[in-house]
C-alpha positions, 0 to 999 in steps of 0.5 A: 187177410181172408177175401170174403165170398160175398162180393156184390156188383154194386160194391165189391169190398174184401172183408179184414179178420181181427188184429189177433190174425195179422201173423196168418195175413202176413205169411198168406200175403208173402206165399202171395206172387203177385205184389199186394198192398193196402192203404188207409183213407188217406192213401197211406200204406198199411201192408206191403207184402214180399213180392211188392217189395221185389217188384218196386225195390222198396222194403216194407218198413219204408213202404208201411206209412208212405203215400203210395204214389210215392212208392209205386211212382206210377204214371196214373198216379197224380190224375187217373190213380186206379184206388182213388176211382175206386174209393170214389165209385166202390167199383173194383179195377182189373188189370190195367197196365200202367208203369211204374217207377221202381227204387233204382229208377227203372221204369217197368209195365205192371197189371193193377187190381184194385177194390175196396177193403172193410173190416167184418162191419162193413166199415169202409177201411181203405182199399187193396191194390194188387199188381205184378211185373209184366214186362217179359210179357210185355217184351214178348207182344211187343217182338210179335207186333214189332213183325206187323208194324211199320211206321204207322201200318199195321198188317200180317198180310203178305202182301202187306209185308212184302210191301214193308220190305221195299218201302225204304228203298222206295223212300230211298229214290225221288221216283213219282209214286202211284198207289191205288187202292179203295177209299180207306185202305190208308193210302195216305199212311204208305204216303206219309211212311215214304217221306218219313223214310226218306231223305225229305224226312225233316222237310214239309209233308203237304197233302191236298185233296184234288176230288174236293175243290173245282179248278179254279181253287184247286189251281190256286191252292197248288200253285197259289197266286199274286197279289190283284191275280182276281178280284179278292187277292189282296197279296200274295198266297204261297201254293202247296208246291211251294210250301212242300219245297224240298219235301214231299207233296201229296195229291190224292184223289188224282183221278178226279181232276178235269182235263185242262188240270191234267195238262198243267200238272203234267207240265208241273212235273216234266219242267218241274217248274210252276208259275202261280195265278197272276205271275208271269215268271215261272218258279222252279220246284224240288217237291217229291210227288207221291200221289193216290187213287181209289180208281184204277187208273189204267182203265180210265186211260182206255176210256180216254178220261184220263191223259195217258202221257200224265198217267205214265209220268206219276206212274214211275212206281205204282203200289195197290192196297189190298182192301180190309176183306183180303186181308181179314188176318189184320182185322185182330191186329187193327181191333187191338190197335183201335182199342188201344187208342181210344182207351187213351182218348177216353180214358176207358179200360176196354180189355179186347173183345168177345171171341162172338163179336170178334166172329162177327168182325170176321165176317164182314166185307167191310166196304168202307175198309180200316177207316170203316173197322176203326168207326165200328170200334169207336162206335163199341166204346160208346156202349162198352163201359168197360171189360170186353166190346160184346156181340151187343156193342156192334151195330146191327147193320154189321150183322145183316151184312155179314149173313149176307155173305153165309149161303142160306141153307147154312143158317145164321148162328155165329158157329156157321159165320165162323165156319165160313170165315174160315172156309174163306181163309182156306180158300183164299190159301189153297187149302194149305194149313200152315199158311192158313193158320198164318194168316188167322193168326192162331196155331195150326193145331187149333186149326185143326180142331176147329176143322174138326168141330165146324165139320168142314169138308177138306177138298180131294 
């Protein structure tokens, strides 16, 4: 088989020689390391050359004449199967994982390439798949990640990782949590990773909203009410305390509710008993309160606005959440997470993303922190048909923002949003490179090139 140097975006193809060069093709296709096999029109088998057969543990004279979707077993091949999107558009596909099934039933990662194939008329044949075993390098990212991922957190940061470290023993106790922290940094996600950690795993996790609803509702939700309590209570309606019993009941925005609201909850927690709208018996609770801010707490004690003695009870053990730009190393990580997720949900093959759009992922402060990064992400798919999210995917307000944070005698260009990211992480580190390249998530030798290349001046 001789792949022809004539490949046209419209509709890339590999050209087949004569039947006289089939001997030449098989040898050429065994010297091959990656699996290769080509089918007809109707997805049969018609090569199979020596490393398909090591990879999938089926010989080539089982393999030749099969379906493919019976020999590969893959877990694309019944709804999204790669060659038949490639019949179908004429367009190539380029490694994209999937899993496979090999003949001992062991179900292993692959990288898959697909593309037409004609003889030397240009008549449509069949198409060709390529594909190898990346299961060491998928063991391998998945050691390096395992690092960074706990329960459904993802970070490198120091801070976040001594926060890993103590959050079993956390989950352990059944101690009112405080955690602070700006409008998405994940509050709820430590939330939850503390009840799916604890004891109360396999009990009810309830979340509530406190900011979102006036008193009234917000009574009624959490203590719920008897039946005839007001004018439209038909029945009785259970509150969230009593549909968390023996769980965990999450209260974020805490900060937002009115005096008179803190005084019942704080009695709610001391008594640990409630006593729904309309009822004149109060009903004992077994409820863990974890609860979420993006104020800070202590100094709306100091203003008065917020009871100290309700502050000192939620306060058993307070965790703060470093905002996204204090912890930029994670920004790599959380890209490939979100890109990741919506290549599911849209059944894209976005591969990662340019080393300029990353730069100018870097160079942001976001405001909005993750919850604002996964929005930048999902809005790069809307553009991004395949291949890597560009510089051209992302919205053009994350590039007036990010020049903002460049002194202007630096200009704008994406080598000087590189250098000053950089000059950020080295500041933020104390000049210290090993930490530095830690926390940038590359070598410290590749620091130190680019140092070099971005002529940054060393402190001293």
């Amino acid at each position: 088989m001789k792949t022809s140097k004539t490949f046209t975006e419209e509709k890339p193809f590999i050209k087949v020689s004569s039947p006289d060069s089939n001997d030449e093709q098989n040898i050429i296709l065994d010297s091959i390391a990656d699996g290769v096999f080509t089918v007809d029109q109707d997805w049969r088998i018609m090569s199979f050359n020596r490393a398909a057969e090591k990879i999938t543990g089926v010989p080539k004279d089982e393999a030749i004449g099969q379906l493919c979707k019976d020999v590969l077993k893959a877990d694309i091949c019944e709804k999204s199967c790669c060659l038949r999107a490639t019949m179908k558009t004429g367009e190539p596909i380029v490694n994209k994982k999937v899993q496979i099934i090999d003949a001992e039933g062991r179900r292993f990662p692959i990288s898959i390439s697909t593309a037409l194939l004609r003889d030397k008329k240009g008549v449509l044949l069949g198409a060709v798949e390529t594909f190898r075993d990346i299961s060491v390098e998928e063991d391998l990212r998945k050691a390096i990640m395992g690092k960074y991922y706990f329960s459904d957190i993802i970070s490198k940061n120091h801070q976040m990782l001594q926060l890993f470290d103590i959050l079993p023993d956390i989950a352990d106790s059944a101690s009112t949590v405080l955690i602070e922290g700006e409008s998405g940094t994940g509050k709820e996600l430590v939330a939850r990773a503390i009840h799916n950690l604890s004891p109360r795993k396999r009990q009810p996790f309830i979340g509530v909203n406190c900011g979102a609803l006036p008193d009234t509702l917000l009574e009624s939700e959490l203590f719920g009410y008897k039946a005839g309590a007001f004018t439209d209570a038909k029945k009785d309606k259970p509150g969230r305390f009593h549909l968390a019993e023996n769980g965990s009941l999450f209260l974020d925005e805490i900060a937002d509710i009115t005096p008179a609201m803190q005084v019942k909850l704080l009695r709610v927690i001391q008594e640990k008993t409630f006593e729904p709208l309309g009822s004149t018996k109060s009903v004992e609770h077994n409820v863990r309160i974890i609860v979420a801010t993006n104020k800070n707490l202590e100094e709306l004690v100091r203003q008065e606005k917020f009871r100290e003695d309700l502050f000192y009870r939620i306060n058993v053990f307070k965790i703060k959440l470093p905002p996204l730009r204090e912890r930029m190393e994670d920004i790599p990580l959380l890209c490939e997470h979100f890109i990741n997720r919506f290549n599911t949900i849209q059944k894209k093959n976005i591969t990662g993303i340019s080393d300029d759009a990353m730069t100018v992922l870097m160079s942001y402060s976001y405001p909005g922190n993750i919850r604002e990064l996964a929005n930048i992400i999902e809005r790069a798919f809307i553009l991004c048909k395949n291949g890597l999210i560009e510089k051209k995917h992302l919205p053009e307000s994350l590039f007036t923002a990010a020049e903002k944070n460049i002194d202007n005698d630096k200009g704008t260009s994406l080598k000087n949003l590189e250098k000053n990211c950089l000059l950020k992480a080295l500041e933020q580190n104390g000049w210290n490179f090993p930490q530095t390249a830690r926390q940038l998530g590359i070598h410290k030798s590749t620091l130190y090139r680019k140092i070099k290349s971005l002529h940054i001046t060393l402190p001293g």
